[in-house]
N, C-alpha and C positions, 0 to 999 in steps of 0.2 A: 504494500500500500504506500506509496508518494502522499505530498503534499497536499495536491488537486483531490487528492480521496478527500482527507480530510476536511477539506474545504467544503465539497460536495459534490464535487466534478464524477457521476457515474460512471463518464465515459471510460475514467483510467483503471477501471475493475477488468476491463478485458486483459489490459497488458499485464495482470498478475500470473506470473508464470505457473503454468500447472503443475511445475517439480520443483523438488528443495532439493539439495545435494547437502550431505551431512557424513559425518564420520559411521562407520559400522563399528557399533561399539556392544554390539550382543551376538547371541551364535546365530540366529537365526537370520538376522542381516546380514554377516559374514555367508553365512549358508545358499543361500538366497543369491547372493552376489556370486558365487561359487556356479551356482550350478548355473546362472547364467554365461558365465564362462564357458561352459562344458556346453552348453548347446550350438554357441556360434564357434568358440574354437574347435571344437573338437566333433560336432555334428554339420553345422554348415559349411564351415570352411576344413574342416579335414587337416588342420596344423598336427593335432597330437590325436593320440591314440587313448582313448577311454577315460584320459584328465589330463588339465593342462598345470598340475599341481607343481610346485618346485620348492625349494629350500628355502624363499624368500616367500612364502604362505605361511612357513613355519617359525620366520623369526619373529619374537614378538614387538620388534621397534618396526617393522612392517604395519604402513596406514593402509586401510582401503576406503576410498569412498565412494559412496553411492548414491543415485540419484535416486526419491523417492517419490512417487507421485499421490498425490491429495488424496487416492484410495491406500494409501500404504503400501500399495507394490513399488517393487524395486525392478527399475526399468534399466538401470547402468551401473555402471561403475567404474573404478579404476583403482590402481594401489599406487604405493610410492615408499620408500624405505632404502638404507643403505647397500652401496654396493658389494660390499665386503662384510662376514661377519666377525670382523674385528674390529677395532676401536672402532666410531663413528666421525670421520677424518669432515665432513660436510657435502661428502662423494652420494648422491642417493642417484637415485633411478628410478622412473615412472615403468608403469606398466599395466599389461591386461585389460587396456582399455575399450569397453565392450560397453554397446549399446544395443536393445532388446530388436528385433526385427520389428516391431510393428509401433516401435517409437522413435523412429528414425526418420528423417525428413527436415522441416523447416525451422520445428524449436528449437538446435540450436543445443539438442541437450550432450553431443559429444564434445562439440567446444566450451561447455558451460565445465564438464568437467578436466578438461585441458586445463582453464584458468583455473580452478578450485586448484588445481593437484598443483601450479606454478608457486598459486599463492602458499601452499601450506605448506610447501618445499624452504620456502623463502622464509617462512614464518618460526620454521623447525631450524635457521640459520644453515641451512646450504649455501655452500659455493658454487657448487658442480652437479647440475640436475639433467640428466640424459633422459632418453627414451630410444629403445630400437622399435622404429616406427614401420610398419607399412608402407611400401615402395608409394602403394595408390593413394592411402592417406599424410602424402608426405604435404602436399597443399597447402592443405588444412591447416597444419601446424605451421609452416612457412607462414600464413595470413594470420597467426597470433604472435607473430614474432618468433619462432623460434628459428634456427642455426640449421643448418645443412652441415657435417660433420665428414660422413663418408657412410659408400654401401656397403653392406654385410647382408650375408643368408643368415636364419631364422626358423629351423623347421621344415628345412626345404624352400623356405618362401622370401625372395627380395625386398628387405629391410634397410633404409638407413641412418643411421644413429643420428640423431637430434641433441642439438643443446638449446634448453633456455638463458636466454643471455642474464645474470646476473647482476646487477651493477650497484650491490650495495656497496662496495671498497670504495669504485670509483666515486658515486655519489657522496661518500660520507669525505674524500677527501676535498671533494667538491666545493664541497659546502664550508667548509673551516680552512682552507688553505691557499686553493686558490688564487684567488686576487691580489695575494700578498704581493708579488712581484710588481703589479702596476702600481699597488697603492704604496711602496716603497720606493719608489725608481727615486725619487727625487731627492730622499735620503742619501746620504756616504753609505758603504757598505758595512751590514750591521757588523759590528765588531770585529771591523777593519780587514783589513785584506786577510786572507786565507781564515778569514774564520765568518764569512757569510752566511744565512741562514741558522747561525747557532743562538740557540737560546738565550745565551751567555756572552757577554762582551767583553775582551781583557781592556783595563785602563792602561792606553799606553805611558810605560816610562813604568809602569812597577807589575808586580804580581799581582793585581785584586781584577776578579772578575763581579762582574756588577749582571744579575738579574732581576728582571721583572715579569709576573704574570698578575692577571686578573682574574675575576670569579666571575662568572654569569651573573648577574643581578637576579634571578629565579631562581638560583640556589643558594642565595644568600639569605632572600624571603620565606623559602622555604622549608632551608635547613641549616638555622643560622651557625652553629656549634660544626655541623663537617665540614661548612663553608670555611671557617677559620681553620680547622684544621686541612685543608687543600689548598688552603693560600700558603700554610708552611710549605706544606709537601711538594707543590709542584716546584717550586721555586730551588728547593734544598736538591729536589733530581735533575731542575737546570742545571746547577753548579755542580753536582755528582757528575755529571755526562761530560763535562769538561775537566774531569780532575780536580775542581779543586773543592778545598774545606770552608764550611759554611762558618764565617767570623760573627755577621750578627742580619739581623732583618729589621725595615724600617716598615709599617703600614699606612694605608690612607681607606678610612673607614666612613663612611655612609650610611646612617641609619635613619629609620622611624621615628626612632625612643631611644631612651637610655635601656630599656631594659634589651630589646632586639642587639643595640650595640654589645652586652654584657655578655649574649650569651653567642655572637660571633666571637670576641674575645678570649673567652672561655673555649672554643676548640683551638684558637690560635695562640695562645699560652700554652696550653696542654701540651701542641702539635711541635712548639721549640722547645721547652723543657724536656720533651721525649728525644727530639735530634739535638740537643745540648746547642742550640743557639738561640744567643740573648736578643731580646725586643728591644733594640735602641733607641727607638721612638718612632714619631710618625706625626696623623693628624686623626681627629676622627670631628665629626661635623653629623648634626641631631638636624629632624625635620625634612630630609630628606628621602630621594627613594636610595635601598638600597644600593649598596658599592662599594665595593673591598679589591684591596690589588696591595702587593706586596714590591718590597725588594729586596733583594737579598744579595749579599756580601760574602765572597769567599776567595781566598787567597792558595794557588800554587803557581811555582815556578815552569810549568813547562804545563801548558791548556792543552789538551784533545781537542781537535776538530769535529764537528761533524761530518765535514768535507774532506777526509784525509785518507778513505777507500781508492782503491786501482782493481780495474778490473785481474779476478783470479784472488782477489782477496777473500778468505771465508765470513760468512756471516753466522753470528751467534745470537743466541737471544738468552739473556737472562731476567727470570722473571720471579716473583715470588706467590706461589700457588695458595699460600694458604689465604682463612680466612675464606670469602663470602661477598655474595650480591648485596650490593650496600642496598638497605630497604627500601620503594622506592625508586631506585633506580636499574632495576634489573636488567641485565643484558647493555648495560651502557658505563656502569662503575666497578667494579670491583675492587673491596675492601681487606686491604690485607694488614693494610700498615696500622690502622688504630688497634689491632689488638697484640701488635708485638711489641716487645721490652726494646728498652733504648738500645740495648746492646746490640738487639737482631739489628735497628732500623743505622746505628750508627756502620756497623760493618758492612752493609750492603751498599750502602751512599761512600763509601769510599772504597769499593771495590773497582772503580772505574781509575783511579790514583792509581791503587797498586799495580793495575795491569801496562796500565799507558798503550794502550790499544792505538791503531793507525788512525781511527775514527769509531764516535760514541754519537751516541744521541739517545736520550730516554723517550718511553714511548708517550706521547702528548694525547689530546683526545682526537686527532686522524687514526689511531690505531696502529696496532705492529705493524701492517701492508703501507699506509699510509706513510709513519715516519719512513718505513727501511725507503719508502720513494724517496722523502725527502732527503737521508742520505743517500742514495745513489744519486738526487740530482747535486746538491752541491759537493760529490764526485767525480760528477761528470761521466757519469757510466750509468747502466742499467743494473737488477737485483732477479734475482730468481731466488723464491724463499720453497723451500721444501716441507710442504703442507704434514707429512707424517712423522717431519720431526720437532714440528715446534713445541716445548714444554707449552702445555693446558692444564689445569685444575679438570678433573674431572665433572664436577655439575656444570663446567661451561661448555656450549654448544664454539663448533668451529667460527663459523661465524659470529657468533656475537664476540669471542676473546681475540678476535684479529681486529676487530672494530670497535674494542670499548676502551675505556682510560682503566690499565691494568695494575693502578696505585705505582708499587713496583718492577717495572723493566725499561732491561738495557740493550738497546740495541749496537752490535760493536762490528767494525770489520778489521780487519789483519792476516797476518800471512797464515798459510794453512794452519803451519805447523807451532804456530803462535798459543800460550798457555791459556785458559781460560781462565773466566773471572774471580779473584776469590771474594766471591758476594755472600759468604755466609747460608744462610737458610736457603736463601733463592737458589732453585735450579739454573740451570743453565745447560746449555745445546748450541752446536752448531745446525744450523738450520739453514742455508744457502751460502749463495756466491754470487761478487760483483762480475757485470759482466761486461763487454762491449755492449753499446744500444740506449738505451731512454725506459723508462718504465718499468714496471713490477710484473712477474710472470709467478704463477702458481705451478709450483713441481708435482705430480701427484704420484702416487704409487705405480704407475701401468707405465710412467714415463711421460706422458701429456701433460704440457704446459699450457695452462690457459691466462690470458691477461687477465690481469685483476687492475692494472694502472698503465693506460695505453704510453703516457707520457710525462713530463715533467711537472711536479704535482704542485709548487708555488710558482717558477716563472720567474724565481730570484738567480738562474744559473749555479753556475758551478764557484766553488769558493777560492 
């Protein structure tokens, strides 16, 4: 029912579709969807022999969905679930997409479940969603977007394998990164030659590197206490990623009240007390909307680039898995750092010092795919990150942990045979390599690389 319903408009009761497409989430829908299967596979078109059953019926991270019409029959369906029954890398595959003989025609209802399965592919945080399609219904899918891949048999039967284009990496660098190149051009280069694009700026003539980050103003409203503790922390992983040690943080705070100011404060105390650096001062100003942004100070003799990769260089990731989806924000935060002791949080922020890596960058909110872009580009080279090895906490989906602010990680590149991080708790992996080219490429297990970042993802060049 639309709008016009509500209004009064009868006319728009026609266009209510006479099927719902919904999860099979009891036996008898599941059953029903099955033996649908079994009449057009394996009775009318003669693919299989007595069931078109396989090992992906029987895993239980296997969807299937079905279309159901306003009598309760099940008219379609289709499944979707991983490729492999191992880990859950964001690799799935559609299939068995089967519509009933005598519901077939103008509604629409084989493509309604094409999108249903893209969307909940997309939803389940896939990267990589195929389908071995039907040579004759390859159209079809072409006219919802999807990819031509290459031909393969099937049962005897000419199939080509289909991708849906994904472009959650590319969109989310999209959106946060972007522009920076034009809306900086007319700046100097941010912290001076060979250290463009870095978080962190060395003051020339001494050792002190000077960062600054901001808070969203929606997260400062809405959660004022982690907002202050994220003003330390992103600021303290600026200065991690370059090597040097955090000497002290200045603020500029923004509130409602005195009390909203109190309890941002209160996570921004906490969050330097835990990283052992002092609040030097700042400003804070009542009556406003929110607003909080940090600077932070830290001093070593010899900065990490984030532009200091050559292609054949390895890529690492270190990250800290513990901890949880900050509430709230699920699938876009992840919370490790408020509940470790100073000592985890101090030895992992200076784990980038000890190694002195050829290039660092920690991971910002573009996400692991996003920054390793942005170091490749102020490398001047391309990244190919290997999807089956990057360290995940296990409750996080592939997608959402390459695309969300993962508290703690480091992204590093250096010669192969170069030691890894001593970051304490956090894990760490090598997980790609810089290469000749522009853009981020996804390695997967079969050997297929697909673009996740066609090209240079701020536009600020090479450093």
């Amino acid at each position: 029912m639309d709008i016009l319903a509500l209004l009064g408009d009868r006319s728009t009761l026609a266009r209510v579709p006479d099927f719902r497409i919904e999860q099979a989430d009891d036996a008898a829908s599941i059953a029903a969807y099955r033996a649908l299967r079994r009449e057009v596979f394996v009775h009318e078109q003669e693919l299989f022999d007595g069931h078109d059953l396989d090992a992906h019926d029987e895993d239980p991270r296997t969807i299937a969905l079905v279309a159901r019409e306003r009598t309760g029959r099940i008219v379609g369906g289709v499944r979707l679930g991983p490729v492999h029954d191992g880990p859950d890398l964001g690799w799935w595959q559609g299939g068995r997409l089967v519509v009933a003989p005598g519901a077939r025609g103008p509604r629409g209802l084989g493509a309604a479940l094409v999108r249903a399965a893209c969307a909940r592919a997309e939803s389940e945080g896939v990267l990589r969603f195929e389908a071995h399609v039907q040579a004759r219904n390859t159209n079809l899918f072409a006219r919802l977007g999807w990819q031509r891949v290459h031909p393969l048999t099937v049962a005897g039967t000419p199939h080509v394998l289909m991708r849906w284009p994904i472009g959650r990496i590319s969109a989310l660098a999209a959106a946060t990164k972007s522009r920076l190149g034009a809306v900086l051009a007319a700046l100097p280069p941010i912290g001076g030659s060979g250290f463009v694009g870095d978080d962190g700026a060395p003051l020339p003539g001494t050792d002190v590197i000077a960062a600054c980050d901001a808070i969203v103003p929606a997260m400062v409203e809405r959660d004022p206490e982690w907002a202050g503790w994220c003003a330390v922390l992103v600021n303290v992983n600026d200065l991690a990623a370059m090597g040097a040690r955090p000497i002290g943080l200045l603020d500029a705070l923004g509130a409602a009240d005195a009390r909203q100011a109190s309890r941002v404060l209160s996570g921004l105390s906490r969050a330097a007390e835990a990283y052992g650096v002092p609040v030097l001062g700042g400003h804070t100003q009542f009556g406003v909307p929110a607003a909080l942004s940090v600077t932070a100070l830290g001093r070593t003799g010899h900065p990490v680039p984030g532009g200091g990769g050559r292609p054949g260089h390895a890529v690492s990731l270190t990250a800290d898995l513990h901890g949880g989806w900050r509430p709230g924000y699920r699938g876009r935060q992840w919370d490790s750092t408020s509940r470790r002791s100073a000592e985890d949080l101090r030895a992992m922020i200076g784990s980038v010092a000890a190694a002195r890596p050829a290039a660092a960058k920690d991971v910002s909110m573009a996400g692991v795919v996003g920054t390793l872009g942005m170091l490749a580009e102020a490398s001047g080279c391309a990244a190919v990150l290997d999807v089956a090895a990057v360290p995940r906490p296990a409750q996080a989906s592939m997608g959402d942990w390459l695309t969300c602010f993962p508290g703690f990680a480091m992204l590093t590149a250096d010669a192969p045979d170069a030691p890894p991080l001593p970051a304490g708790p956090a894990v760490g992996a090598r997980c790609g390599v810089l290469t000749e080219g522009k853009g981020v490429g996804l390695r997967w297990p079969d050997g297929e690389i697909t673009a996740a970042l066609d090209g240079p993802v701020t536009g600020m060049g090479s450093a």
